[in-house]
C-alpha positions in Angstrom: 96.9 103.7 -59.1 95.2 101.5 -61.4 96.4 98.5 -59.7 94.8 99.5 -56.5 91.2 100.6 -58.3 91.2 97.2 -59.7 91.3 96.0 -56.3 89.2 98.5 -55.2 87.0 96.8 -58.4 87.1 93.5 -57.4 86.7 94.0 -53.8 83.4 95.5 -54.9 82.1 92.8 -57.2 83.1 89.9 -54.4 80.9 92.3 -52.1 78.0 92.7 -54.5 77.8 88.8 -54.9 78.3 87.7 -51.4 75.0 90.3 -50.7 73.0 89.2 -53.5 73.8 85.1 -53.3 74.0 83.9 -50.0 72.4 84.1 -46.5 73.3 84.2 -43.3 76.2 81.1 -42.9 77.3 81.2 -46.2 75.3 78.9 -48.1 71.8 78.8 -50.0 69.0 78.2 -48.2 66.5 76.1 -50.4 63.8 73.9 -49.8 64.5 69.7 -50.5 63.1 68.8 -53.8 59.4 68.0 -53.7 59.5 64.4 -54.8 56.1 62.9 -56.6 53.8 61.0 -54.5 55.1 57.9 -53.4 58.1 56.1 -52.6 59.0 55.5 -56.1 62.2 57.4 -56.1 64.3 54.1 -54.4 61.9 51.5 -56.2 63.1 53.0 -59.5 66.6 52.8 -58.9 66.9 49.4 -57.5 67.9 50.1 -53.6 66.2 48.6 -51.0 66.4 50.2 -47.2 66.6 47.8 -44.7 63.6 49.1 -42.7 61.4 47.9 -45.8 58.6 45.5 -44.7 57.7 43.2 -47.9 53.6 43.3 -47.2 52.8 41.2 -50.5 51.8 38.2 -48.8 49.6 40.3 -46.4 47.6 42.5 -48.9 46.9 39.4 -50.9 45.0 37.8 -47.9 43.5 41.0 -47.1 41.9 40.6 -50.4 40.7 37.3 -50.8 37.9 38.9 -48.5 37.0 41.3 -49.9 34.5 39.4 -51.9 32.5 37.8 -49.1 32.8 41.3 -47.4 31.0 42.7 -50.4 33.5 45.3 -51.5 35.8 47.1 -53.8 38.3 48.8 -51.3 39.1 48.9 -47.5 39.8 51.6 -45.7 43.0 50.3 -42.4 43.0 53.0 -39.8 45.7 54.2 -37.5 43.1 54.4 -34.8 41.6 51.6 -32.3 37.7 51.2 -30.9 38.7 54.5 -29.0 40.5 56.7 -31.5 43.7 56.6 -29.6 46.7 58.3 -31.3 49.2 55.7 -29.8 46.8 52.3 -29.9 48.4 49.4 -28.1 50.0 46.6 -30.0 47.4 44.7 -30.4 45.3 47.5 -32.3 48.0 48.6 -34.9 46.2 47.2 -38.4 47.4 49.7 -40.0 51.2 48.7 -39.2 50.9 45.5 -39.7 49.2 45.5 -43.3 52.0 48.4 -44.4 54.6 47.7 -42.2 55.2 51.2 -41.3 54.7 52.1 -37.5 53.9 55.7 -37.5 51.6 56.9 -35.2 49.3 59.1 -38.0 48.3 57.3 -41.4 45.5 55.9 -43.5 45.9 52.6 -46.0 43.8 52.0 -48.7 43.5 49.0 -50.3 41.7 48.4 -53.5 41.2 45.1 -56.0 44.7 46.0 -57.7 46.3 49.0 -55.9 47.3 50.1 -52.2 48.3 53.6 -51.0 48.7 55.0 -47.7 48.3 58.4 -46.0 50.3 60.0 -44.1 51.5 63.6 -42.6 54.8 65.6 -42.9 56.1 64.2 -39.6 56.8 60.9 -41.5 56.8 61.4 -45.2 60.6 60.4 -44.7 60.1 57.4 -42.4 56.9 56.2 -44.5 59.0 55.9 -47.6 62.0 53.8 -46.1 59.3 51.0 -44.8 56.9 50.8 -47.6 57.4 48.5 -50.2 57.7 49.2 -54.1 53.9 48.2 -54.3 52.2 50.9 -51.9 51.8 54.5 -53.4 53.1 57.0 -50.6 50.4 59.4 -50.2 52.3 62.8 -48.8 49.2 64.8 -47.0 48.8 68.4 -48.3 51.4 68.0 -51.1 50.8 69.4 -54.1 49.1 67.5 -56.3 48.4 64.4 -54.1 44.7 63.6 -53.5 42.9 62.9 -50.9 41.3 59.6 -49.9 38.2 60.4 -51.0 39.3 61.7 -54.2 41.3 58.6 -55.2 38.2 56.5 -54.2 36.2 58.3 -56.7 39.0 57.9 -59.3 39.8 53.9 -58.6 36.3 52.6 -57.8 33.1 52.9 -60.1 29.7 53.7 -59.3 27.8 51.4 -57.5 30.8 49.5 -56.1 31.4 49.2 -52.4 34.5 50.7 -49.7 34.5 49.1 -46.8 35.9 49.8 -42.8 35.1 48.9 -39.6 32.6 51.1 -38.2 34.5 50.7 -34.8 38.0 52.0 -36.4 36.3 55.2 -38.0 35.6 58.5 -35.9 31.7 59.0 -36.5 32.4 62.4 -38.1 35.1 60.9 -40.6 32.5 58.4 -41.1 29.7 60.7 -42.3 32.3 62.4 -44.3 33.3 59.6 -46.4 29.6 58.0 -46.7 28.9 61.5 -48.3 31.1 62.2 -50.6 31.5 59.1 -51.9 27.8 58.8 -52.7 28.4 62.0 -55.0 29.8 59.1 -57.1 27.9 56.5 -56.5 30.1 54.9 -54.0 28.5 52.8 -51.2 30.1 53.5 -47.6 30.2 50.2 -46.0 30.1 48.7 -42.4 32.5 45.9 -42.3 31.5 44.7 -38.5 34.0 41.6 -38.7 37.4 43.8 -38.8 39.4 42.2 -42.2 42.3 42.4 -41.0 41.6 40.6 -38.0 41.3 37.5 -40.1 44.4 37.5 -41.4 46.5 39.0 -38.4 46.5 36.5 -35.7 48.7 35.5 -32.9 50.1 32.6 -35.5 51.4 35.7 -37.4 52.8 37.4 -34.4 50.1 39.5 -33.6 50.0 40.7 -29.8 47.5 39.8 -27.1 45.2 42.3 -26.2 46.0 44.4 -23.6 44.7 43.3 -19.8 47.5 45.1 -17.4 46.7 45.7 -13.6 45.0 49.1 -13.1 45.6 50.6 -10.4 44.1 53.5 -8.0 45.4 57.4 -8.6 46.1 58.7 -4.7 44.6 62.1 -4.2 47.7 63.3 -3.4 48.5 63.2 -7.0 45.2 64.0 -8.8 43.7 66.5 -6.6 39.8 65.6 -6.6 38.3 63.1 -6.1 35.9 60.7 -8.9 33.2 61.7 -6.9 33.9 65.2 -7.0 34.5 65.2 -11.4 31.5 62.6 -11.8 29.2 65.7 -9.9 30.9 68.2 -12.3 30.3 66.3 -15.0 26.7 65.8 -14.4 26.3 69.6 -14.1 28.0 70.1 -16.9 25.2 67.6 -18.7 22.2 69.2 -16.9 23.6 72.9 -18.8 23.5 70.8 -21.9 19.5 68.4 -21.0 21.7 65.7 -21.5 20.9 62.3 -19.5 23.0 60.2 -20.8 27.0 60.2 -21.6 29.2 57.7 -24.0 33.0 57.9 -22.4 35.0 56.9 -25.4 38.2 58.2 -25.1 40.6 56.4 -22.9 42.6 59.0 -20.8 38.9 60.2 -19.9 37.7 57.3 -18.5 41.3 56.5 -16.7 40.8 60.5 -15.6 37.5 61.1 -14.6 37.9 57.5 -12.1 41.6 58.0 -10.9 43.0 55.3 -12.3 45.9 54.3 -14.0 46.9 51.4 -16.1 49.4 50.6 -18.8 47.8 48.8 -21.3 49.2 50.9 -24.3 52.6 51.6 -24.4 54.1 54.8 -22.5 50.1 55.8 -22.1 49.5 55.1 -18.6 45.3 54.5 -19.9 43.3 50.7 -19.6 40.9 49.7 -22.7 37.8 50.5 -21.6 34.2 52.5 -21.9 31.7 54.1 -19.7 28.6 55.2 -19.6 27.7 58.5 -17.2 23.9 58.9 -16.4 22.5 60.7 -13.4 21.7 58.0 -11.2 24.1 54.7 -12.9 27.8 54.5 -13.3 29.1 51.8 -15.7 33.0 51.2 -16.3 33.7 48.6 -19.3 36.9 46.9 -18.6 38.5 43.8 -19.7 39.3 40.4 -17.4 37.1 43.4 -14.5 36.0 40.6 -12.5 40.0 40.0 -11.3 41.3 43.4 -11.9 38.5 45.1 -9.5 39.5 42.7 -6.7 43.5 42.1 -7.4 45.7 44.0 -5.0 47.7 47.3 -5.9 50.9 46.6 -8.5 51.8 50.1 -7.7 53.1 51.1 -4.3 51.6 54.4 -4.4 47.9 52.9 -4.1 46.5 51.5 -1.7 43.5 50.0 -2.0 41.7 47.8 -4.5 39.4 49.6 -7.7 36.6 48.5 -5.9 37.3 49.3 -2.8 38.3 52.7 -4.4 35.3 52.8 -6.6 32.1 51.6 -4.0 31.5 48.5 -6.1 31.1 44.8 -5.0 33.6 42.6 -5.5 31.1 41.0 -8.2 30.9 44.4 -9.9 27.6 45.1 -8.8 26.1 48.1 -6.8 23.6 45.8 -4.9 23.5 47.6 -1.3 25.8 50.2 -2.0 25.4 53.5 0.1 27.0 56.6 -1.9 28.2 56.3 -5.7 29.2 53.3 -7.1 30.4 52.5 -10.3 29.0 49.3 -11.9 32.2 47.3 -13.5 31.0 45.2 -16.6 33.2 43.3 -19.0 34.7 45.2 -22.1 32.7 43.4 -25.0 31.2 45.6 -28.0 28.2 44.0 -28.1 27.5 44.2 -25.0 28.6 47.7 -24.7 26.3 48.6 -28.0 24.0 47.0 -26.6 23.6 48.9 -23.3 24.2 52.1 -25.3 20.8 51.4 -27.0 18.9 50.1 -24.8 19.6 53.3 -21.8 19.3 55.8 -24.8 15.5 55.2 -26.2 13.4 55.8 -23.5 11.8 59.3 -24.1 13.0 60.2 -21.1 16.4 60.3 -22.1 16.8 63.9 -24.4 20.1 63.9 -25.3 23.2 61.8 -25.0 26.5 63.4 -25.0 29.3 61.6 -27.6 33.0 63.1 -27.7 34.3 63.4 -31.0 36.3 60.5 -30.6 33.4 58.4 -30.8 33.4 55.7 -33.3 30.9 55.1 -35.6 29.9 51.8 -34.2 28.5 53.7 -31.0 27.6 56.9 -32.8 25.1 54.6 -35.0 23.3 52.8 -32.0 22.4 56.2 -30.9 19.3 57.3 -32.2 20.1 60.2 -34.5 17.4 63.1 -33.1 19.0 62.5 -29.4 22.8 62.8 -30.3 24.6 65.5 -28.6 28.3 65.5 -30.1 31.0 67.5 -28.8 34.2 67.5 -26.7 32.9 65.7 -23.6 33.3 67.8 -20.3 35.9 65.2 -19.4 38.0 66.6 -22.4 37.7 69.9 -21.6 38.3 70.1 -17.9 41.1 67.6 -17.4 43.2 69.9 -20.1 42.8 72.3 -17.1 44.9 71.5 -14.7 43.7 71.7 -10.7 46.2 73.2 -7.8 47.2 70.3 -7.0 48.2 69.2 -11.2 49.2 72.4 -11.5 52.2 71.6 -8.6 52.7 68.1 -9.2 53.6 69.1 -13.1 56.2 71.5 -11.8 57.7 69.3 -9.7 58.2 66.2 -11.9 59.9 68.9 -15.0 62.5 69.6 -12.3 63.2 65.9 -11.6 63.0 65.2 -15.3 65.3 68.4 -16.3 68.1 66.4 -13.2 67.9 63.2 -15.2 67.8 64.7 -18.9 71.2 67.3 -17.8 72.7 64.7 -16.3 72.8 62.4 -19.2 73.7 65.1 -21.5 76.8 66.0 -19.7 77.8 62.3 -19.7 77.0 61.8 -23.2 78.5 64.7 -24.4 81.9 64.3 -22.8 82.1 60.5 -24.0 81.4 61.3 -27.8 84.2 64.7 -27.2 86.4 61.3 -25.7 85.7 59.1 -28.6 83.8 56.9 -26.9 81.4 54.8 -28.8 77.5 56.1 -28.7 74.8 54.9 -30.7 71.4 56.5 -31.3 70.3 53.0 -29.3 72.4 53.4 -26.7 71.8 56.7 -25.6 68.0 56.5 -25.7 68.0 53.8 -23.6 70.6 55.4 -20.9 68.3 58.1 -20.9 65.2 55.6 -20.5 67.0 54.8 -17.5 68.3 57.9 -16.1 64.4 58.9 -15.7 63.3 55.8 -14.2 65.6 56.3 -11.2 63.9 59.8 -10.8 60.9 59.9 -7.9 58.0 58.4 -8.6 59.0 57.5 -12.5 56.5 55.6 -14.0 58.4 54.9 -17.3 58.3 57.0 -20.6 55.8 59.0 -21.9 56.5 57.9 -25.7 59.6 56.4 -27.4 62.7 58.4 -27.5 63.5 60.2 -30.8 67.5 59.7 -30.8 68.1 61.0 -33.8 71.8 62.0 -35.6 72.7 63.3 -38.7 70.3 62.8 -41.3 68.3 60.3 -39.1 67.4 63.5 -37.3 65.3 65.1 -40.5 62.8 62.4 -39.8 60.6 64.1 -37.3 59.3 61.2 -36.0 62.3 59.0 -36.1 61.8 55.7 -34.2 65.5 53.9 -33.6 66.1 50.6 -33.8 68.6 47.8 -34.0 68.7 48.5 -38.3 68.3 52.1 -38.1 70.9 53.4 -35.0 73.9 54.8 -36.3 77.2 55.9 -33.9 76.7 59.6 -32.7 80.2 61.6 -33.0 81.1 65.1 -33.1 80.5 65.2 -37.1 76.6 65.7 -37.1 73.8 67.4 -35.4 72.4 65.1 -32.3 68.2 65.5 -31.9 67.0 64.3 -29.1 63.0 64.2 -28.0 61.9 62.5 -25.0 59.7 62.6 -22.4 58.9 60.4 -18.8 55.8 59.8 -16.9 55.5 60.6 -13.4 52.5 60.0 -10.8 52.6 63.7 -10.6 53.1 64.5 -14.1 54.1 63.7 -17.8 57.2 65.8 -19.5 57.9 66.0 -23.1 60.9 68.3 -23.8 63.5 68.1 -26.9 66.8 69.2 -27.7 69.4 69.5 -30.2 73.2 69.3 -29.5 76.4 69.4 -31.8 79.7 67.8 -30.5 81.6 68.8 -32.3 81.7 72.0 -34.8 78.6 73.2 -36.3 78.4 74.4 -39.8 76.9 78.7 -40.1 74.0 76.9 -41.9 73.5 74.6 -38.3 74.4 77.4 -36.9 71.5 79.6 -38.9 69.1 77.0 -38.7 68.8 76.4 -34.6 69.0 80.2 -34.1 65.6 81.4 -35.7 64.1 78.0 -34.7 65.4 79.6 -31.4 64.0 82.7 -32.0 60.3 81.6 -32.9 60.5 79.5 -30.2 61.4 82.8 -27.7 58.9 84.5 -29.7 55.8 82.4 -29.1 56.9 82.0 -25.4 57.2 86.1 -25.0 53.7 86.6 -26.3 50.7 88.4 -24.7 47.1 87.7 -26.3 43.6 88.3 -25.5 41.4 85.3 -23.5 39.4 83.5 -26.3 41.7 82.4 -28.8 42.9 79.3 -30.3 46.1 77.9 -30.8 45.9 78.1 -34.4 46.0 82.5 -33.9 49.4 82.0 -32.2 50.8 79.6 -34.5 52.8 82.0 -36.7 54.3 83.2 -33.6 56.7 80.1 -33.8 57.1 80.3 -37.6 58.2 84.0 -38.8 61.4 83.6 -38.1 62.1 80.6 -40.5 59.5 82.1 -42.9 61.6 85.6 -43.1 64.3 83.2 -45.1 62.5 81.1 -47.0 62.3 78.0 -44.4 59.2 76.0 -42.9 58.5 73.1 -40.9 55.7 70.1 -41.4 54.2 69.7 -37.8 52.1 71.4 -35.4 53.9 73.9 -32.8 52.1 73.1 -29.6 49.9 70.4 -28.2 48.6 69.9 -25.3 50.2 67.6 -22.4 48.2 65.5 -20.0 49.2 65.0 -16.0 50.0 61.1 -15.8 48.2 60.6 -18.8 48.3 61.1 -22.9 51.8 63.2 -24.1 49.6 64.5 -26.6 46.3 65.5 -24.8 43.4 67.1 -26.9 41.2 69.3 -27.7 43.9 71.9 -27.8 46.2 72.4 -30.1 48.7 74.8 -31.9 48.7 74.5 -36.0 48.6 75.9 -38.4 46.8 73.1 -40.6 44.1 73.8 -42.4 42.2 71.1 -40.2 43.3 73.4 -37.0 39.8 75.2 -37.7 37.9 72.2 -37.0 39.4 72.8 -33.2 36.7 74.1 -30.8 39.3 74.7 -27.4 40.2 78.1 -26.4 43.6 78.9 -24.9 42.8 78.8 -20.9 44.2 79.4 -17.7 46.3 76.4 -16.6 46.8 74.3 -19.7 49.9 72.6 -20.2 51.0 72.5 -23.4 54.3 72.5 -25.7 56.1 75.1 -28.0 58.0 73.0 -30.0 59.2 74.7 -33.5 62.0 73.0 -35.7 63.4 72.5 -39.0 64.4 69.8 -41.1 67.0 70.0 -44.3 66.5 66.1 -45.6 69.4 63.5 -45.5 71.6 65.9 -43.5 70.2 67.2 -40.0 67.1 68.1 -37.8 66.5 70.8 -35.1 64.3 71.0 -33.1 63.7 72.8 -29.8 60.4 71.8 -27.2 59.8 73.1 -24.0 56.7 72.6 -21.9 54.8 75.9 -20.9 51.7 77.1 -18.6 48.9 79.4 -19.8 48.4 82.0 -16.8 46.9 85.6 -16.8 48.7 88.2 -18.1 49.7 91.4 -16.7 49.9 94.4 -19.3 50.7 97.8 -19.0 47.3 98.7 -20.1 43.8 97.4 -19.5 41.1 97.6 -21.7 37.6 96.9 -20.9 36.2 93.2 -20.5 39.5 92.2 -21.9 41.9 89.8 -19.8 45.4 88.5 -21.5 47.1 85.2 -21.2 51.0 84.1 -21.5 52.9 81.5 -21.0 54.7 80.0 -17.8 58.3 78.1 -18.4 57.8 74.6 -16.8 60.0 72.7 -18.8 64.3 73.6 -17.3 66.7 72.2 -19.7 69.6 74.6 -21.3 69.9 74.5 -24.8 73.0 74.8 -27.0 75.2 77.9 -27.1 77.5 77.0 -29.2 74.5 76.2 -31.7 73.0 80.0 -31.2 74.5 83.1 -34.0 73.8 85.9 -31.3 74.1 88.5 -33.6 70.5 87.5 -35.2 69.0 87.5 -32.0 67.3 90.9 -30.9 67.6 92.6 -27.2 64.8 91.1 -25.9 65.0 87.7 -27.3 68.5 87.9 -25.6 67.1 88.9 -22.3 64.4 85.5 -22.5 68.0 83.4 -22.9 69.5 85.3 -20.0 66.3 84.8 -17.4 65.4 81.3 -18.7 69.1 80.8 -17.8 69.2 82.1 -14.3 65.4 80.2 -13.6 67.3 76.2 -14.5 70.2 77.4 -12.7 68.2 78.8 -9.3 65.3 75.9 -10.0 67.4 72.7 -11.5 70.5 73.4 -9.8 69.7 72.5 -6.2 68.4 69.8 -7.1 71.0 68.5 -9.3 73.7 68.9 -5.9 70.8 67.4 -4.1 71.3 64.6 -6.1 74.3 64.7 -5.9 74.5 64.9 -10.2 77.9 67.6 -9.8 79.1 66.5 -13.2 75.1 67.4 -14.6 75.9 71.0 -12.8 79.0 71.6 -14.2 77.6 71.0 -17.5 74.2 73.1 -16.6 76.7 76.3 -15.6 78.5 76.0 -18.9 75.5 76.2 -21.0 73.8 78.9 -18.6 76.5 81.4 -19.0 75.0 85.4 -18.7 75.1 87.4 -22.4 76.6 90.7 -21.7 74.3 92.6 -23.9 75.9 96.1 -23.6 79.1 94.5 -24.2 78.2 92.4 -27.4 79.0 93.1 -31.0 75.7 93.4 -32.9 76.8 94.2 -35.7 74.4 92.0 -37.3 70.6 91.0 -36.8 68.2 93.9 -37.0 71.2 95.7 -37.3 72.7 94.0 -40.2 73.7 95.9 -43.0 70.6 95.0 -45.8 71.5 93.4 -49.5 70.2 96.6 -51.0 72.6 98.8 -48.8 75.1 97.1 -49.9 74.3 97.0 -53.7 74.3 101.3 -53.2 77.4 101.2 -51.7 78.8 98.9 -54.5 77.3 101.5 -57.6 78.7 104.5 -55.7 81.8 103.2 -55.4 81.9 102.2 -59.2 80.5 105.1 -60.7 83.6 107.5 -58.9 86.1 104.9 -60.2 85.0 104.9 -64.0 82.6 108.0 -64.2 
């Protein structure tokens, strides 16, 4: 008897300490270290990664100029003239000075120290291609300042920090120039770029961007330039403004149905434009030949000035109708129009988007500025019938390509056939671009194992691609570009078998994901008020991830199309764009445990109307549309933590890429892609399956009562 009470005993104890120490896969769930700002860690102890860039020669040039430029510190940009998020080659200062190519980042140089800026999508990437010199600035750390703070702190009153007024959005501008003049720092314009003198095509530096643009059929945009130039003017009569600055690149390749590919996987040209009642004027560079070259696309077929009414000098002389004035792309001359159209008192207002650069901002007078997201912004992010079926149709064609290169890759790596992270992105690349009217990518495929894959925005390379086996977890985040639409859509595979941590981990990044797409909310609020949405289920266990949730996606344009977004960074509130009807944006939650794995799980969804089982008065609600039809991973998904209704989402979103994707897929004759959509679209027999766990899982404390009962009858 006392044998089997000492079991009884133990059995107890092992119970108690399994409730009280673990969670859910058998393992502690725990936060990666917090490291001090910078990239110190791997400077200290001797190791260089391969992906560093050595950037000594570089700053030291950068500086021997600062002393005719009149200053203390400069300030290198991510951004180009236009405040693109993806600049082309040419334009990436910032990567050249630092050597690190991430799309979001700030460098600072001053007389005897250099830091750079940067977000939780790269703190991981940032600090394997800095060198020991740069201080790794991680944004919104604890105890990491920001720029303007260290500028107060390095710099002394009355000395000097410099940038290019064209690099710098005109409200970051303003910013800086007034809090550093709390301490008696001087913001100043630096109008002949620094780094420009020192990057030049001796040291490699690109050409700037001139590719053929060509003309956007209606069949694929919907409206007509005519039609969106007479909206826009409206939109500036509402506001007594005579007089628009078109900054921003997809609006100017948007509101004139045209297409280019100056910067990589954004199908935009370098340009301006200038909107006024009775004048068109499109800035373009080498316009001259590309207004009069014949289409490079087959889909067009006429030339941009034949599409846009303008002589083949780039003149309106004699035209009947609208016509758009073509002028070359030179700032000055650009500035200079932009002042001289704007002073007349006749002109009240001129509207500036808030990508507008200081440079333009400045040659504005101040009393007639009128800044705010242009009405190009704000009605392109709202798709048209036309958009709205063109975006459906290319996510089915993508979904085809993306399946059937999953089921090949997936059976090679179960085969022990060789894959690398390199290999497979650019199969994939190339899967898509045999897909109708494929256009390329719409931003550089994240093939991503292992550990590589807790660098959210991993970029692979020659250095970095490692094999992919059936020993890790596989991330991959792509996206192509279509005439009638741009996808984005990631997912994460295991070949092999998954730890219950892996396991864990996907599942309640699956479940915010279900839970942001199942919810219902009134018309008039911002992505920022569903952001949790996405995040509650990692948060109930102690896990969170560093990037936004959702952003918006453009059709044959940007991959990442503003003004609306879903964050939940403090910044969010700056955002202005309510949730509408008809945008396309992502829900894209993940999770990242550093040097061992990354999840993450993106789909592309629509905002319609709502219907609810109530109505209350002057209220209409919104939810979102599944557009994006690509499985995701069963064997990756704990079931038992999932709830009744989150299990119903898998078992409909199932049954919609099987009835949506899977014709297509034997249209194309893709059978092997089938077979591998029907295995991972299987039905859940709900009545049928063990929850035992979940919402129905027996609770630590529970358990902890069941273990003192159980004691106090054996000994009391």
């Amino acid at each position: 008897m006392k044998a089997m009470w000492t079991v009884v005993t133990l059995f107890c104890l092992l119970l108690c300490f399994t409730a009280t120490n673990t969670v859910h896969g058998g393992r502690y769930i725990r936060e990666s270290a917090n490291l001090e700002p910078g990239n110190w860690k791997s400077c200290k102890e001797g190791t260089s990664p391969p992906t560093r860039v050595d950037t000594v020669e570089r700053v030291t040039r950068l500086r021997s100029h600062f002393a005719d430029a009149g200053i203390q510190a400069y300030m290198i940009p991510s951004a180009d003239a236009h405040q693109s998020e993806y600049p082309s080659q040419y334009d990436k200062r910032r990567g050249f000075i630092t050597g690190f190519q991430g799309s979001a980042g700030v460098a600072v140089v001053t007389t005897s120290k250099q830091a750079l800026w940067t977000d939780g999508r790269y703190f991981l990437e940032a600090a394997e291609r800095l060198d020991c010199n740069w201080i790794l600035m991680r944004q919104r750390e604890a105890g990491v300042p920001n720029i303007v703070d260290w500028i107060k702190q390095e710099l002394n009153s009355g000395d000097s920090f410099g940038a290019s007024p064209f690099l710098v959005g005109s409200s970051d501008w303003k910013y800086y120039h007034d809090e550093l003049a709390k301490g008696g720092i001087n913001m100043v314009s630096v109008n002949d770029e620094l780094v420009d003198k020192i990057w030049t095509s001796s040291q490699g530096r690109p050409n700037q961007p001139s590719t053929p643009i060509n003309v956007l059929p209606l069949q694929f945009s919907g409206r007509t330039w005519q039609d969106k130039v007479d909206d826009m003017i409206a939109s500036m009569e509402d506001e007594n403004v005579d007089m628009m600055v078109v900054t921003g690149l997809d609006e100017s390749a948007w509101l004139f149905n045209l297409r280019a590919s100056d910067i990589h996987y954004n199908p935009v040209f370098i340009s301006y434009a200038i909107v006024e009642k009775q004048r068109l004027t499109l800035y373009i560079l080498n316009h001259i030949a590309k207004i009069i070259a014949e289409p490079t696309d087959v889909a067009s077929t006429v030339t941009v000035a034949g599409h846009l009414n303008t002589n083949n000098d780039g003149t309106c002389t004699d035209k009947v109708g609208k016509c758009v004035e073509v002028k070359a792309y030179d700032p000055a001359v650009v500035l200079n129009d932009v002042k001289e159209r704007s002073e007349p008192e006749s002109v009240r207002k001129v509207w500036i988007g808030y990508n507008c650069n200081f440079a333009i901002y400045s040659a504005i007078n101040e009393s007639k500025v009128y800044q705010d997201n242009t009405p190009m912004a704000t009605t392109k992010i709202i798709k048209n019938p036309v958009e709205v079926t063109g975006m459906k149709k290319s996510h089915i064609r993508d979904g085809v390509a993306l399946i059937s290169f999953m089921a090949k890759l997936e059976k090679e790596v179960q085969a022990g056939e060789s894959w690398t992270e390199l290999s497979a992105a650019l199969a994939l690349d190339a899967a898509r671009g045999l897909q109708q009217y494929n256009r390329g990518t719409s931003f550089s495929t994240i093939s991503s194992f292992g550990s590589n894959g807790a660098i959210i925005h991993y970029s692979v390379t020659n250095v970095t691609s490692i094999p992919i086996t059936t020993d890790g977890m596989y991330l991959l985040d792509s996206g192509g570009q279509y005439l009638d639409g741009t996808t984005d859509v990631t997912r994460t595979f295991h070949f092999g078998t998954p730890t219950e941590f892996q396991k864990e981990c996907y599942t309640r990044v699956l479940m915010g994901h279900i839970n942001l797409f199942q919810a219902k909310w009134p018309r008039g609020l911002y992505g920022r008020d569903l952001d949790a949405f996405a995040r509650g289920s990692l948060w109930d266990v102690g896990l969170i991830y560093k990037h936004g949730t959702g952003h918006g996606i453009g059709m044959y344009l940007s991959v990442h199309e503003g003004p609306v977004y879903m964050s939940s960074n403090p910044s969010s509130t700056k955002i202005k764009q309510t949730l509408e009807e008809f945008i396309f944006m992502s829900n894209e939650p993940g999770f990242y445990q550093d040097g061992e794995f990354g999840v993450r799980l993106e789909n592309i969804v629509m905002i319609k109307n709502a219907s609810t089982t109530y109505t209350f008065p002057g209220t209409q609600f919104l939810e979102f549309e599944h557009v994006t039809l690509v499985p995701y991973e069963p064997k990756l998904i704990k079931l038992d933590l999932l709830n009744d209704k989150q299990i119903s989402y898998l078992n409909t979103y199932n049954k919609m890429v099987r009835d949506i994707v899977g014709p297509e897929l034997k249209k194309q004759r893709k059978m092997e892609g089938y077979d591998w959509m029907m295995s991972k679209t299987e039905n859940i027999d709900i009545k049928n399956m063990d929850k035992t766990s979940g919402a129905d899982r027996i609770s630590t404390f529970p358990v902890l009562s069941l273990c003192v009962v159980i004691l106090t009858i054996v000994y009391c």
